[in-house]
Structures are given as C-alpha cells and as structure tokens.
DSSP file (Angstrom, degrees, kcal/mol; ACC not computed):
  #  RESIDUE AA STRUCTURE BP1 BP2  ACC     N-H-->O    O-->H-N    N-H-->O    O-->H-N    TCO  KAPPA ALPHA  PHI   PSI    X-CA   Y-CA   Z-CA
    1    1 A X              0   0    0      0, 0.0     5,-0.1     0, 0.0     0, 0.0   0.000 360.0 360.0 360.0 113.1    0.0    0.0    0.0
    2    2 A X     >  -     0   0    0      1,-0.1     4,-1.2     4,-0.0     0, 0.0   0.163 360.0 -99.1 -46.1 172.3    1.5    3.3   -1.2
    3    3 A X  H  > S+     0   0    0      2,-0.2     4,-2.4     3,-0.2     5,-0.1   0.667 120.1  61.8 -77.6 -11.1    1.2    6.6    1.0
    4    4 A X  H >> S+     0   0    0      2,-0.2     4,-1.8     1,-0.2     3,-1.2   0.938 113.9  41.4 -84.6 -58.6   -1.8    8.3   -1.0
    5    5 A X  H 3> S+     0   0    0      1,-0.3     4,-1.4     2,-0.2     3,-0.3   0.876 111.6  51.7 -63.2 -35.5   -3.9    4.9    0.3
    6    6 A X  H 3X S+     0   0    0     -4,-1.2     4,-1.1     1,-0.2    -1,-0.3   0.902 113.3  46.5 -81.1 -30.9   -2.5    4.9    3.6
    7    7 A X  H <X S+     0   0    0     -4,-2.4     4,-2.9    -3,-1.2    -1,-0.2   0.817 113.7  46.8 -62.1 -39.2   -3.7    8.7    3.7
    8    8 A X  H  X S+     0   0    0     -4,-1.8     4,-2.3    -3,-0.3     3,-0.5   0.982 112.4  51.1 -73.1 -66.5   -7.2    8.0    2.3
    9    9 A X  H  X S+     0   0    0     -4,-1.4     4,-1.5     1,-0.3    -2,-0.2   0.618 116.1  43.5 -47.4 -40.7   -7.4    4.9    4.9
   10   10 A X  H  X S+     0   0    0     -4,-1.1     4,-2.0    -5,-0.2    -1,-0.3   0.948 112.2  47.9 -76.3 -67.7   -6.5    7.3    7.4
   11   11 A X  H  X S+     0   0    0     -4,-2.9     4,-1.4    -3,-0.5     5,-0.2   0.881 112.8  56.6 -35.2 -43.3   -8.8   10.3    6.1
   12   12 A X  H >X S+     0   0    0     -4,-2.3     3,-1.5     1,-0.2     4,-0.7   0.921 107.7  43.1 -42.0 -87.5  -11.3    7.5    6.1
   13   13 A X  H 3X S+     0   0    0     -4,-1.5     4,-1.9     1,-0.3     3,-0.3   0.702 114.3  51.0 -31.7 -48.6  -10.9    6.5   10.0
   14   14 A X  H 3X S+     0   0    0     -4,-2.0     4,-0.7     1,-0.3    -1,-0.3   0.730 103.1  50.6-105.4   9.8  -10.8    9.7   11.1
   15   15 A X  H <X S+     0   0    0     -3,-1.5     4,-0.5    -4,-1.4    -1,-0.3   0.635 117.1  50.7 -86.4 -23.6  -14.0   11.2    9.5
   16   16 A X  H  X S+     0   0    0     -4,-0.7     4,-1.5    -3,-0.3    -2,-0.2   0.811 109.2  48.2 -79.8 -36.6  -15.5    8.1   11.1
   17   17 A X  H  X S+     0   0    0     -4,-1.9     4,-1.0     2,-0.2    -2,-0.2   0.638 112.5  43.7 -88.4 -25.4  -14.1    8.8   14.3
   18   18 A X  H  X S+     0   0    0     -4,-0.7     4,-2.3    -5,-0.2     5,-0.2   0.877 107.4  64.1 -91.5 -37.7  -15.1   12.6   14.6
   19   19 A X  H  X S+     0   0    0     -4,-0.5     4,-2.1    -5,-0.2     5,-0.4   0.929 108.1  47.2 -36.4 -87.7  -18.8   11.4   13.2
   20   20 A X  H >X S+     0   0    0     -4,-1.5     3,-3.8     2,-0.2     4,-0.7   0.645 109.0  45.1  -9.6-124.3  -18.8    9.4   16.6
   21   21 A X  H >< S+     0   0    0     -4,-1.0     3,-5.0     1,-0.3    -2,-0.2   0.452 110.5  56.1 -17.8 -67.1  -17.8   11.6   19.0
   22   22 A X  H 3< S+     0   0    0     -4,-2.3    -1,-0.3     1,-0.3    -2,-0.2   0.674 110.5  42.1 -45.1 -28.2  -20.0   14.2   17.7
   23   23 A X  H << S+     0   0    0     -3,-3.8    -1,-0.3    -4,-2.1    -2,-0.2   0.510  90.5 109.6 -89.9   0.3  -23.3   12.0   17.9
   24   24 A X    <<  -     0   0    0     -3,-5.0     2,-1.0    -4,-0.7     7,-0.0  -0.357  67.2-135.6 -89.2-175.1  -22.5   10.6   21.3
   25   25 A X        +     0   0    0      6,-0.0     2,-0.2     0, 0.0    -1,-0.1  -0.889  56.9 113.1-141.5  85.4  -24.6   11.8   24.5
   26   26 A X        -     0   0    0     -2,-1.0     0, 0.0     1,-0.1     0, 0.0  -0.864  67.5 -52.6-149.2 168.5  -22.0   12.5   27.5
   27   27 A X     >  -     0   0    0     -2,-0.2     4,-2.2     3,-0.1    -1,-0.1   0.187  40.2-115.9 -39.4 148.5  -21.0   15.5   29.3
   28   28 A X  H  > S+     0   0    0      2,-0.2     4,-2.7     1,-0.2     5,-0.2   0.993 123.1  49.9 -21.3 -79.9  -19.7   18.6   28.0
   29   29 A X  H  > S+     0   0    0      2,-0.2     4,-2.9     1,-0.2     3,-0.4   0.904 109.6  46.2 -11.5 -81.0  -16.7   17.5   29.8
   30   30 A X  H >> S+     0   0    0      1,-0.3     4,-1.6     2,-0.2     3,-0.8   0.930 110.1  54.6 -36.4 -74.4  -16.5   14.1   28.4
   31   31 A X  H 3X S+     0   0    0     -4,-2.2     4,-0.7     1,-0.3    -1,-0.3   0.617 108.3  47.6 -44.1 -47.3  -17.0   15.2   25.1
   32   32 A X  H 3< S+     0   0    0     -4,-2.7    -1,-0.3    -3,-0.4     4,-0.2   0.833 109.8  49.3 -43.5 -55.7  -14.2   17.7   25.2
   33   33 A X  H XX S+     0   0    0     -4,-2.9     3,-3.3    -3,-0.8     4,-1.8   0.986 110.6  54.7 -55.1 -67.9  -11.6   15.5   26.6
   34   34 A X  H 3X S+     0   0    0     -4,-1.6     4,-1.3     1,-0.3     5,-0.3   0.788 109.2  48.7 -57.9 -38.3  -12.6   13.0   24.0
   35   35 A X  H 3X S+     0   0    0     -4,-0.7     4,-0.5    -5,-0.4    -1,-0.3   0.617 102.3  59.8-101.0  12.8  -12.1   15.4   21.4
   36   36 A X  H <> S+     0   0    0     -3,-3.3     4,-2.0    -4,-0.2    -2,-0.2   0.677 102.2  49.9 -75.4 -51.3   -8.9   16.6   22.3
   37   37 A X  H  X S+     0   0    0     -4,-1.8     4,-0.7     1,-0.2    -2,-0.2   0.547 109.0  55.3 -91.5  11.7   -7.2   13.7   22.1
   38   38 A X  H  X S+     0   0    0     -4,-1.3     4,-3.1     2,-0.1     5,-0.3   0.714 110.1  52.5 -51.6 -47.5   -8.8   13.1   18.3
   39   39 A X  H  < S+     0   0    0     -4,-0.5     4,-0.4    -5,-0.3    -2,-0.2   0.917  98.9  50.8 -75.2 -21.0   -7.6   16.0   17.6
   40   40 A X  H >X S+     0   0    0     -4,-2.0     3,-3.2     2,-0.2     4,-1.8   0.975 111.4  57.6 -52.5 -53.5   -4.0   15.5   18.7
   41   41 A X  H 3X S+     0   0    0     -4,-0.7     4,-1.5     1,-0.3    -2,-0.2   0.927 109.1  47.1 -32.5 -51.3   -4.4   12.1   16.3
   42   42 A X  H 3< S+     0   0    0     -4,-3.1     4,-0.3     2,-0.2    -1,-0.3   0.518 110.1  47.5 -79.1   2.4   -5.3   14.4   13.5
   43   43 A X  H X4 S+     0   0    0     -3,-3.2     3,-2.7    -4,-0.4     4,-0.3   0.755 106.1  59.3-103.6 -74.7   -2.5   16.9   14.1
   44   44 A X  H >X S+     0   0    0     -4,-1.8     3,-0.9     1,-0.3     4,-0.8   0.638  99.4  68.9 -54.8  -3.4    0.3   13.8   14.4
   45   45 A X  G >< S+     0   0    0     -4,-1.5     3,-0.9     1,-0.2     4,-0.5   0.934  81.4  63.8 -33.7 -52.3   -0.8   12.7   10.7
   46   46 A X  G <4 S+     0   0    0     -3,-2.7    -1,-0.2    -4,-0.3    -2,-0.2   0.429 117.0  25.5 -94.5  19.4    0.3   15.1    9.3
   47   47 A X  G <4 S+     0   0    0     -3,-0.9    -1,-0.3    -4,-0.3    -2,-0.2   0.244 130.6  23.6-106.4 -15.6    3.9   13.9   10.5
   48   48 A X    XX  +     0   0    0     -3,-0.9     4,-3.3    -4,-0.8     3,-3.2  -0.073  56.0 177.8-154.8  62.2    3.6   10.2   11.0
   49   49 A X  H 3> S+     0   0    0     -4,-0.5     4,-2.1     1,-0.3     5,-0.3   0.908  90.8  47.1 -51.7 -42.5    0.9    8.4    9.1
   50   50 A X  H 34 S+     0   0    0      2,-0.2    -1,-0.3     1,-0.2     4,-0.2   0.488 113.4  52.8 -87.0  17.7    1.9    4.8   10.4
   51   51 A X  H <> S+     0   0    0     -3,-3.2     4,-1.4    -7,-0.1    -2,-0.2   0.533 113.6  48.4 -91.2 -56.0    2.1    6.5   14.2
   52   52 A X  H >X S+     0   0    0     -4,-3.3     4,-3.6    -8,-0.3     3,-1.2   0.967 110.9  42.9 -58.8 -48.6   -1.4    7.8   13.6
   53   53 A X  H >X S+     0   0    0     -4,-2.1     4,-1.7    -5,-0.3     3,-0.8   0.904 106.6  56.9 -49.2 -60.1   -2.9    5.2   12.5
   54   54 A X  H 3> S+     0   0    0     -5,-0.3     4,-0.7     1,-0.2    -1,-0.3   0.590 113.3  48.4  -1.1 -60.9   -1.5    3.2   14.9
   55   55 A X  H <X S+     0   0    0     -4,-1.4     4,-1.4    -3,-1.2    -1,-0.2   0.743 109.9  49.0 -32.2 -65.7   -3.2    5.9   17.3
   56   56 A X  H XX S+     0   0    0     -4,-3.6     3,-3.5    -3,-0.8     4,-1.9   0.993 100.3  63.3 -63.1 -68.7   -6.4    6.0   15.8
   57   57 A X  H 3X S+     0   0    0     -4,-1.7     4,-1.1     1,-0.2    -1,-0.2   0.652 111.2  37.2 -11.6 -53.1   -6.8    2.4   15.8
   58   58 A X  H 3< S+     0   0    0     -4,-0.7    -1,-0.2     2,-0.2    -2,-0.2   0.697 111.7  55.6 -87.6 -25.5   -6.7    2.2   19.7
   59   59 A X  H XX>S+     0   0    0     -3,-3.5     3,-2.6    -4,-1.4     4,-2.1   0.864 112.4  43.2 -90.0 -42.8   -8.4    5.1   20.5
   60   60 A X  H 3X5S+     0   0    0     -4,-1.9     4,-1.1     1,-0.2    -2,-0.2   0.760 112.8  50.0 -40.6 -14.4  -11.6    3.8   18.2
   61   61 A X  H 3X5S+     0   0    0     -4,-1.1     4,-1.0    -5,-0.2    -1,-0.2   0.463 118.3  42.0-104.2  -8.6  -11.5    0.0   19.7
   62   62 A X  H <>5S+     0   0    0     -3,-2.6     4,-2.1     2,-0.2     5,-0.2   0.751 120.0  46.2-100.7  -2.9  -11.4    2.0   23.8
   63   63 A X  H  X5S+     0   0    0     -4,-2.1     4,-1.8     2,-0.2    -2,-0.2   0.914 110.9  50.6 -92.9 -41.5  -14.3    4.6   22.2
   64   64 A X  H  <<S+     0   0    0     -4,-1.1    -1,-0.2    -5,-0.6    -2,-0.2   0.958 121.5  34.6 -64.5 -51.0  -16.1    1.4   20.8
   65   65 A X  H  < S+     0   0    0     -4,-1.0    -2,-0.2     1,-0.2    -1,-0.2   0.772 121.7  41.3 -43.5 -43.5  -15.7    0.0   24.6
   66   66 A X  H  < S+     0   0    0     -4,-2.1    -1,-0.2     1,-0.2    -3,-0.2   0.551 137.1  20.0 -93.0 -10.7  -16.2    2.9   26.8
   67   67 A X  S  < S-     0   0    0     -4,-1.8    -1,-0.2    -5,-0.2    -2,-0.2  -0.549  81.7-163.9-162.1  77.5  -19.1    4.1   24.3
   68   68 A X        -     0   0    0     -3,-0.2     2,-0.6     1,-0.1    -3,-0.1  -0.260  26.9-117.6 -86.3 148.1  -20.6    1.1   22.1
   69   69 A X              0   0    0      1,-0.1    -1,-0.1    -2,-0.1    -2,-0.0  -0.765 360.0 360.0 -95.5 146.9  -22.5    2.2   19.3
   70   70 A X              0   0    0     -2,-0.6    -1,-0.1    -3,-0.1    -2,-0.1   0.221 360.0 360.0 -57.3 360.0  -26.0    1.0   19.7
C-alpha cells in the first residue's frame, strides 16, 4: 500500500471517528476531553501516518468499549 492509500485509509478513520464523538450523548466534559485527544491524532498525521494510525486504531477499539454504538 503506497502513501496516498495509507492517507485515504487514514482520512477515512478519522471522518468516522469525529462522526462518533459528535453524535455521542455524554458530558460537556466528556465530550471535550474525547475530542482533544482526536484531535491530537489528527494533528500527528500530518507527520507520521503509520504513528497515527496506529493511534487511531486504539483510540476507536477503547471509544467502541467505553461508548458502544448501539
């Protein structure tokens, strides 16, 4: 897999991942924190695509745990 697919794979994941956060139904709080560290994810793309992913990967499988989609 080249870097323009690992980017798109990546783009993919994390348009999926802010989609989440944004519908789920917790605190202000919650919600913030949670989207802080997405955004850190989205920032260290743009320096380390196999870091990020890597990244992403772990925080969607504890968001899928702590906050199961229904």
């Amino acid at each position: 897999m080249d870097d323009e697919e690992r980017l798109q794979q990546l783009s993919d994941k994390l348009r999926e991942a802010h989609s989440r956060v944004t519908s789920l139904t917790i605190s202000a709080e919650e919600k913030s924190s949670i989207t802080r560290r997405l955004l850190a994810i989205s920032d260290a793309s743009k320096r380390d695509l196999t870091r990020a992913a890597q990244r992403l990967d772990a925080f969607l499988a504890e968001l899928e745990v702590q906050h199961p989609r229904d």
